[in-house]
C-alpha positions as CSV (number, residue, x, y, z in Angstrom):
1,X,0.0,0.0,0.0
2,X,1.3,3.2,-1.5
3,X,-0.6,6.4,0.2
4,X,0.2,10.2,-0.5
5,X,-2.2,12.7,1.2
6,X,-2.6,15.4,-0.9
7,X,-4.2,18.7,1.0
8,X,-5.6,21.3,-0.5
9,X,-6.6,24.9,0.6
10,X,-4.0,27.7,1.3
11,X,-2.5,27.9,4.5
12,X,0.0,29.4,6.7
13,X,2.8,28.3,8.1
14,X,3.3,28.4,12.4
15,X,5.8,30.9,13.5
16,X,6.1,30.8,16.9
17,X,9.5,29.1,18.3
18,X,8.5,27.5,20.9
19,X,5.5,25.3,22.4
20,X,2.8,27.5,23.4
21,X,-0.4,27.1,25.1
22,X,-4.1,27.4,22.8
23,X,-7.5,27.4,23.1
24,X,-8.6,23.3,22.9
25,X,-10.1,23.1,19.2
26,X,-12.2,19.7,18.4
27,X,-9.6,17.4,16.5
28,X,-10.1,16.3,13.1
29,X,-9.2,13.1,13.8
30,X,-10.6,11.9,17.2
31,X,-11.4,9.2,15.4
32,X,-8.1,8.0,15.1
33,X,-8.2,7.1,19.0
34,X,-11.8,7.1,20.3
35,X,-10.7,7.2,24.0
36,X,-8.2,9.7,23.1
37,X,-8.3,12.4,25.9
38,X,-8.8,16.0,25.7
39,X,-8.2,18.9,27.8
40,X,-10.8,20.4,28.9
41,X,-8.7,24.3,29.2
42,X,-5.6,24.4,27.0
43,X,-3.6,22.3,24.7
44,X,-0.2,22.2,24.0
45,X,1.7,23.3,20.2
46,X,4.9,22.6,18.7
47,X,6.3,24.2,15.4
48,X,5.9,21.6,12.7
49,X,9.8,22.0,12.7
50,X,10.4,21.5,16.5
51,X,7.8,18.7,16.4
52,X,9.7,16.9,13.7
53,X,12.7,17.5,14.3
54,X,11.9,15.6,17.5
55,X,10.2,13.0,15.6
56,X,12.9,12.0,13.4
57,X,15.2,11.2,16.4
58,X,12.3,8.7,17.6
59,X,11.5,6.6,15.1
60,X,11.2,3.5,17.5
61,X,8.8,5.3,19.4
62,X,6.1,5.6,16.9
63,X,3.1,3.4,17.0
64,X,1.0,4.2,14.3
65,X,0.9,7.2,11.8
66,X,-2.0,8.8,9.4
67,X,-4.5,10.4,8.0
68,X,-8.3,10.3,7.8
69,X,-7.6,7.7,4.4
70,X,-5.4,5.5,6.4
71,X,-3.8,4.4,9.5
72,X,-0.1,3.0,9.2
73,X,0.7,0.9,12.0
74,X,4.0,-0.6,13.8
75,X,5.0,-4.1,13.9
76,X,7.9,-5.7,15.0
77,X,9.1,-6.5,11.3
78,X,8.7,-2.8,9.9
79,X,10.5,0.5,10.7
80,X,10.1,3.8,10.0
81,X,11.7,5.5,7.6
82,X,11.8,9.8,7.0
83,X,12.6,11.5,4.0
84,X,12.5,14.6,2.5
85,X,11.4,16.6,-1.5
86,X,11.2,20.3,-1.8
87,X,8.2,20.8,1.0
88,X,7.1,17.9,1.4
89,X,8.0,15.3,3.8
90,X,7.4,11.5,3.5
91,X,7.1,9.1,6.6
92,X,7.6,6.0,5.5
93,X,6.9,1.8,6.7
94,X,9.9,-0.6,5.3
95,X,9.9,-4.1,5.6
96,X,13.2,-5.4,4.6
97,X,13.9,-3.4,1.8
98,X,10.2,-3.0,0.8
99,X,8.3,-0.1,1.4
100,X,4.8,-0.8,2.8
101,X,3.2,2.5,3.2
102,X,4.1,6.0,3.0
103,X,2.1,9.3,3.9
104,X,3.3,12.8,2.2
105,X,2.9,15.7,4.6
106,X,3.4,19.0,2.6
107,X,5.3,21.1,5.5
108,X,4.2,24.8,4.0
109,X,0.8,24.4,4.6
110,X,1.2,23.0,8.4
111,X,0.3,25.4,10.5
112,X,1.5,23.9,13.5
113,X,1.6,20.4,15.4
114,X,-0.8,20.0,18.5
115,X,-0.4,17.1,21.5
116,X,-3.3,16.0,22.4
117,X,-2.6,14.1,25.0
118,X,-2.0,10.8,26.9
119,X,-4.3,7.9,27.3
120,X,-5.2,5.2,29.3
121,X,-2.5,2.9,27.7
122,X,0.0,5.3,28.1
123,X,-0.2,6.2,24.3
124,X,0.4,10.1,23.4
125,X,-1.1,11.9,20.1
126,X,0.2,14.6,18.0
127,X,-2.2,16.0,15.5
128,X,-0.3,18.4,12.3
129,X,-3.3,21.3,12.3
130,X,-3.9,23.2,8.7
131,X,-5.3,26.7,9.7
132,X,-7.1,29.3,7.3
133,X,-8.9,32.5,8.4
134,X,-12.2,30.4,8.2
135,X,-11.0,26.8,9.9
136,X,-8.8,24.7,11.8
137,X,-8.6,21.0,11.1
138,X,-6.2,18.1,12.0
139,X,-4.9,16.7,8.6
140,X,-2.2,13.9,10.2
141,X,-2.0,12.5,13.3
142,X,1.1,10.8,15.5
143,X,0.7,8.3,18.2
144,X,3.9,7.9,20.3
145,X,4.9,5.6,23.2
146,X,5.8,8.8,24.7
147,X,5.4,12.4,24.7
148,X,7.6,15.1,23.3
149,X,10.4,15.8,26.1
150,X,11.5,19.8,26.1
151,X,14.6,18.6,27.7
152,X,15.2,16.1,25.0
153,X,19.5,15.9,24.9
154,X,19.4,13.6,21.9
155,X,21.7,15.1,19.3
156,X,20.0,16.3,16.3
157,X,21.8,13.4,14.3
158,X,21.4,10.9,16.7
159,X,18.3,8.1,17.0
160,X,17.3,7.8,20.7
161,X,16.9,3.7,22.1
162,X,14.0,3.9,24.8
């Protein structure tokens, strides 16, 4: 399976440099984790580039990836794999040396990258928001085996082992 998310609709990018606290919006994709939980006052932002930057230095930490299309999910035979083309950004499943699914994520219209939260079983979701002067909605989500650390030492280069 071969998937690439194409988004439409102009949109801004985030500029803020650091995680900041907003207004709790509905998420897009709640469905994604029915039980997900959701603060009732605030919820927490990341820069799409602080938030992947991050990301790319946990790829072992990732249990499932997507989009309202489709959900790609971790198993002990795949890993993730990250690449890059012009804006867009590719997060991909390998197998071996085949590729099993890949979502595109076009970075310049990401307005910025929200946590919503931890669950029950200790599961924590990121959800890449699109933003216009009319709407906000969720176009990718993350779900992690941990939350985003701000006092993450993990070189930039590096891969952390959890």
């Amino acid at each position: 399976m071969i998937l690439y998310h194409k988004i439409t609709g102009e949109h801004r990018c985030g500029t803020a440099e650091t995680a900041t606290s907003e207004p709790v919006r509905e998420p897009a994709l709640a469905h994604a984790r029915a039980d997900a939980p959701h603060s009732p006052d605030i919820m927490t932002t990341y820069t799409f580039e602080v938030f992947w930057s991050w990301l790319m230095r946990h790829p072992n930490c990732i249990l499932r990836a997507g989009t309202v299309e489709a959900t790609l999910y971790d198993d002990d035979d795949f890993h993730w794999h990250f690449a890059s083309e012009g804006s867009g950004v590719y997060v991909q499943v390998i197998r071996g040396k085949h590729l099993v699914g890949e979502i595109g994520i076009d970075t310049e219209r990401v307005s910025y990258v929200q946590y919503v939260g931890e669950d029950p079983e200790a599961e924590h979701m990121f959800e890449l928001v699109l933003e216009d002067e009319a709407q906000s909605a969720a176009s990718h989500f993350f779900v992690l085996s941990h939350g985003l650390e701000e006092d993450d030492e993990t070189p930039a280069q590096e891969r952390a082992v959890h």
